[in-house]
VOGU-3710 file (C-alpha; in Angstrom, 3 decimals, decimal comma):
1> xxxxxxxxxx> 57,566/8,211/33,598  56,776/5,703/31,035  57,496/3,183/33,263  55,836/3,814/36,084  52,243/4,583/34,320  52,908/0,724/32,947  53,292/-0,521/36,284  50,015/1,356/37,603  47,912/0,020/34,653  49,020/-3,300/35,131
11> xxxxxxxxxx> 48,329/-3,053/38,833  44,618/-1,832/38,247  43,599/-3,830/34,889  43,403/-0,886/32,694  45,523/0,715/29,895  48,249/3,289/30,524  46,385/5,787/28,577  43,530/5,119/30,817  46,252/6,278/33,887  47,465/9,285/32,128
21> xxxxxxxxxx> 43,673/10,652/31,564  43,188/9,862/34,941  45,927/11,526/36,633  45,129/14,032/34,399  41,879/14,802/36,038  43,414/14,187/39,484  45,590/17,698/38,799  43,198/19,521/37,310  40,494/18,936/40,246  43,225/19,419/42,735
31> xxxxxxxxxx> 43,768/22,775/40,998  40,016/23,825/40,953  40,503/23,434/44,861  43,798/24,984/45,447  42,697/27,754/47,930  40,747/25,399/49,988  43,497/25,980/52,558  46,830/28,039/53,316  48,897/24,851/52,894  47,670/23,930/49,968
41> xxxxxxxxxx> 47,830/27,027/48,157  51,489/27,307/49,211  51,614/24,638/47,684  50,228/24,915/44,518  51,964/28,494/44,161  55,011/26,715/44,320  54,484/24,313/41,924  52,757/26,182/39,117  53,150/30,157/40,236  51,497/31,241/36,752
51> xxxxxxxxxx> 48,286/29,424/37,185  48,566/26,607/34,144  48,100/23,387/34,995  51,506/21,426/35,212  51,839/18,478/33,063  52,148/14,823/34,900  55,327/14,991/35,063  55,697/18,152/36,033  53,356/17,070/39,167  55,381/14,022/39,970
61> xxxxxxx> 58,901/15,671/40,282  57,415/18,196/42,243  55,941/15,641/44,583  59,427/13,750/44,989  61,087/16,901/45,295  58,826/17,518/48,478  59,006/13,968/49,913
//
């Protein structure tokens, strides 16, 4: 995980701690917006069925488990 937030820092010019807060705020605005359609509340039951917000990690090995 490490690994990859250095690469996407470097990419963009900004710190890894800068990626972390911002993927972050990607997952918790996604959540906010988790019933805005079947699919994505499928979804989003899947991958956290108690309602907390999953951690970034959490997020990413749920998104290569579905790829």
């Amino acid at each position: 995980m490490s690994k990859l937030v250095k690469q996407i820092a470097k990419k963009h010019g900004v710190s890894p701690k800068q990626v972390e807060k911002d993927m972050k705020e990607a997952i918790r605005v996604a959540m906010l917006n988790r019933n805005s359609t079947p699919e994505s509340k499928a979804l989003w039951d899947k991958l956290s069925p108690d309602g907390k917000e999953p951690s970034i990690e959490e997020f990413i090995k749920f998104c290569q488990q579905q790829i």
